[in-house]
N, C-alpha and C positions, 0 to 999 in steps of 0.2 A: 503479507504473510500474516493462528489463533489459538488462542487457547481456554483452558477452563481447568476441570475437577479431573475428567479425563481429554486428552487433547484428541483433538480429530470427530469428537461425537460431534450428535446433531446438539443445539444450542440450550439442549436441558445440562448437559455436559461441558458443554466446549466453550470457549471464550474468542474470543480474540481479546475500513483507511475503509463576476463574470457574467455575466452575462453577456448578451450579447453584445460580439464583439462593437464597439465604438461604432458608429455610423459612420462610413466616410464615401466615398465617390468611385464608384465601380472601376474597374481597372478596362481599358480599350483591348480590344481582341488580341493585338499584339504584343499589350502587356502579360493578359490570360495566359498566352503562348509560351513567356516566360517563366510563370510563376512554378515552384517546387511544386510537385504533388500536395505533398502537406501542410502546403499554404492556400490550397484552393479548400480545404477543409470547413466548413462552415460549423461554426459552434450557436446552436439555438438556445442560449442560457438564459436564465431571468435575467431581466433589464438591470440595470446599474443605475443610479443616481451618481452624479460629482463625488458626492461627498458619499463615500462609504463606510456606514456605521453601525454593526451588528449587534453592538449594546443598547441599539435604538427598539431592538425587537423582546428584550425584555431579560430576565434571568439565564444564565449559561446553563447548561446541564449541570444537573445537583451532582457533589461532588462529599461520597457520606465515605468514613474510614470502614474499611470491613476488616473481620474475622476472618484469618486465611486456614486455611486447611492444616491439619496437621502434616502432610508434605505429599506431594511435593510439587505432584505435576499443575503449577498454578505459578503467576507472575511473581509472587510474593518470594518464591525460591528461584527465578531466573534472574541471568543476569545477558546481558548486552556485549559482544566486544567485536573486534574490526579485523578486517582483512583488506591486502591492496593487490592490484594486478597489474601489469601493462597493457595485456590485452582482454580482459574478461574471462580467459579460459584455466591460466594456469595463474593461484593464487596464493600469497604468502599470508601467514597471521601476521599481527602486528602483537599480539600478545599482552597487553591493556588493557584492564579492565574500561569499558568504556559508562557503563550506568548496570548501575547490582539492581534488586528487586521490580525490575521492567522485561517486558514481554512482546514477543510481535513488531521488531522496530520498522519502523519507514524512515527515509533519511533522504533527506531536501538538501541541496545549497539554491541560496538565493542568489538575484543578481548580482550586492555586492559582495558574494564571495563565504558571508555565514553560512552556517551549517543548520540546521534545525533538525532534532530525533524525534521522532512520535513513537510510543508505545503506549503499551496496558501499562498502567501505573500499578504495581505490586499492594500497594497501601490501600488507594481506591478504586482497583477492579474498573478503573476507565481509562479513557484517553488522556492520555497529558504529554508534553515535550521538553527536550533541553534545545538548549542555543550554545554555539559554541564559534570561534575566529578560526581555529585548526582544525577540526574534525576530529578532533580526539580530546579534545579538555570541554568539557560538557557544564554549563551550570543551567538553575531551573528556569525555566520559559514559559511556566503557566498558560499554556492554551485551551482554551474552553470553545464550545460551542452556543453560539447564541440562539434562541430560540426554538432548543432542541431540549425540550424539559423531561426524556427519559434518563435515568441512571445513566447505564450500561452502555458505551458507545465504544466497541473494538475492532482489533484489528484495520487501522486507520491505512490509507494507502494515498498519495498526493501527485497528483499530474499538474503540471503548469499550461495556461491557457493562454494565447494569443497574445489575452489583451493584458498580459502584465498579473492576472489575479492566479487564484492555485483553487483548485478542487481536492479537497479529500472524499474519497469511498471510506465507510466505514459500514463493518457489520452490527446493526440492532436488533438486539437479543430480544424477540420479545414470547414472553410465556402463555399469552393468551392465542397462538396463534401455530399453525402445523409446521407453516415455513420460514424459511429464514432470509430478514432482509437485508438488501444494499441501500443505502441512504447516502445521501453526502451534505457535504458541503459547502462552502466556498470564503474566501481569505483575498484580501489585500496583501497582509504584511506576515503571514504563516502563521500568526500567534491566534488572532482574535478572528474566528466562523462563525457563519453564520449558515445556518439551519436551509435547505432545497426544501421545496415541496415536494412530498410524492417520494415512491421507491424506486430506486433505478433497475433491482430485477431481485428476483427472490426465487427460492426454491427451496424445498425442505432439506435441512442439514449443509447447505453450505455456509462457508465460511472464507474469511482470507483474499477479500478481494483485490484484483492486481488489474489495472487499466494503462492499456497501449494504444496509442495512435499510427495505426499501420497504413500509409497510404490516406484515402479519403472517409476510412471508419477506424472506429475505434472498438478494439477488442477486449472486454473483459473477461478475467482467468478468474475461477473459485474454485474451493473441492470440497468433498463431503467422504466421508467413511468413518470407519470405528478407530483408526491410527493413520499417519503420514504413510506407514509404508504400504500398508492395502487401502488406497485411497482414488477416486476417480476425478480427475479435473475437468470441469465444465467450461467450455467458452460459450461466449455472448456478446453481439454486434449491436452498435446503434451507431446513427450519423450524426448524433448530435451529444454524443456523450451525457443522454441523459436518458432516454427511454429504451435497453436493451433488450436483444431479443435472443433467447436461446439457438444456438448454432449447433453443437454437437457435444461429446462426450468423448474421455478417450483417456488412457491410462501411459503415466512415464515410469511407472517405480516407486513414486513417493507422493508426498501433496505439499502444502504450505508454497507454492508458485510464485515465483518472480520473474518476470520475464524483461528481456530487454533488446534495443537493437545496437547489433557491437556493431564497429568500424570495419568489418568485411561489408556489410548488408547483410548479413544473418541476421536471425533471433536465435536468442540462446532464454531455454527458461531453465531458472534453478528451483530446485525443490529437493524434498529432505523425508529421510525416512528416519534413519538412526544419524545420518551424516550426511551432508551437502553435497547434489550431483547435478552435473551439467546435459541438456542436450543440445543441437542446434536443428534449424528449420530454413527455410526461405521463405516459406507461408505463412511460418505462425499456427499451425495446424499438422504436422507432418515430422515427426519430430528423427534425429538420426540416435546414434549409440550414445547411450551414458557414459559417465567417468565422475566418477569421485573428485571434489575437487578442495573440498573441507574436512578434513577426516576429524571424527571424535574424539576423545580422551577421556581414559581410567575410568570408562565405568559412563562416561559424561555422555548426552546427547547432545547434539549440534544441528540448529532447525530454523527454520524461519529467516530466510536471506532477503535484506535488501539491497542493489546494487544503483549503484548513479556513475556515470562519469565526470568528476570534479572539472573544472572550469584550466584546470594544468593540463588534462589529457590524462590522469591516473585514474583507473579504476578503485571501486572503493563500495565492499561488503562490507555489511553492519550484519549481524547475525545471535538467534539467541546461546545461550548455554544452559540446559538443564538439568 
């Protein structure tokens, strides 16, 4: 899930988210046989060395304090808090402030069990994270991007790979240029990135990217319009999670996308106008009836959902407030 001066414009406005796999010894036809679909998956990433060291590529993205707006719609005035489910559909607050002056959260648990938040840092208009044991008591996690010497790196979004590493998509704002791009990442330990080559897919005015592994490809979600609630969501396919190719267009109600797949086999993708609504699919493409499933407060808007399923079996929304 972006933001800026006004949220939902094209990137003059708006603000906002391994290699490959190990070598090892092909599987026998009858092992093939066996494997999940989404283990026959092949990920084409840059090669890995042993030792993975992203400070080895030079300065992190500069990290300069800005001047925020006089208000409001900008990270500087949002704030962060949580929601839990049992099944992904129907959800309760938890009502805790989770992180004040952050925007756009994305929200990791690693394999032992930590949590890691990524948002638009309020202060410096880029990416940064907390760490946290519970998922609700947050301190700073200073993540930076190595190698990646523009400002502006938002709206941060994190898939985990095969081989133990994480990808972030992140949108890069850039001003000399009509469209807007996807770029990533990629991480050992969630804190310390290090900078991909190349754009993963671009197109004027989007933002917000959201990356699924459906089967043998991987789908990425963006949108672009003047606001969340009159807004269009873009999908885009690649087989290797790194070269995407434009699929189609299509409208749920709102924009800022999260998608994920619940414990039926569905996909349900959330997304926000004024208030957080649900749909579901089987395809990922075909979506059924909305419903509210975050509603607003006094005046508040409610936008930008992240969802994970914790390693307990609880659902668990990170979402903004502005």
């Amino acid at each position: 899930p972006s933001e800026g001066t006004t949220e939902g414009e094209s990137i003059t406005l708006s603000e906002s988210q391994a290699g490959p796999e190990p070598e090892s010894q092909l599987p026998s036809e009858g092992e093939q046989g066996q494997m999940e679909e989404s283990d026959q998956m092949p990920e084409e990433t840059p090669s890995q060395t042993e030792e993975f060291t992203p400070q080895a590529a030079g300065s992190p993205n500069p990290r300069i304090a800005q001047t925020p707006p006089t208000c409001c719609n900008h990270p500087y005035y949002h704030s962060v808090y949580r929601a839990v489910s049992s099944n992904g559909i129907s959800w309760t607050k938890t009502g805790g402030l989770i992180k004040n002056r952050a925007s756009v959260p994305a929200i990791l648990q690693r394999e032992d069990g930590s949590y890691i938040l990524y948002y638009v840092d309020g202060i410096y208009d880029t990416v940064d994270c907390s760490v946290s044991q519970d998922g609700t008591n947050f301190s700073a996690g200073n993540c930076r991007i190595y190698g990646f010497t523009e400002e502006k790196a938002w709206d941060p979004y994190i898939v985990k790979l095969d081989d133990g590493f994480y990808r972030m998509y992140f949108f890069a704002p850039s001003f000399e240029s009509s469209s807007n791009r996807i770029m990533s990442a990629i991480s050992e330990d969630g804190i310390n990135w290090l900078q991909e080559e190349g754009i993963r897919f671009e197109q004027p005015g989007i933002i917000d990217p959201v990356v699924v592994r459906m089967g043998n490809t991987w789908r990425m979600y963006v949108w672009y319009g003047e606001e969340p609630s009159a807004s269009t969501i873009v999908s885009a396919v690649s087989q290797d999670g790194l070269n995407f190719i434009k699929e189609k267009e299509f409208k749920v109600g709102g924009g800022v996308p999260e998608v994920v797949k619940l414990d039926s086999g569905q996909y349900a993708i959330y997304y926000c106008g004024f208030e957080i609504e649900v749909r579901t699919s089987a395809d990922g493409l075909n979506w059924g009836n909305g419903q509210t499933v975050i509603y607003g407060e006094a005046g508040k808007i409610v936008c930008d959902p992240s969802v994970i399923k914790d390693i307990n079996g609880q659902w668990l929304m990170y979402y903004k407030v502005q």
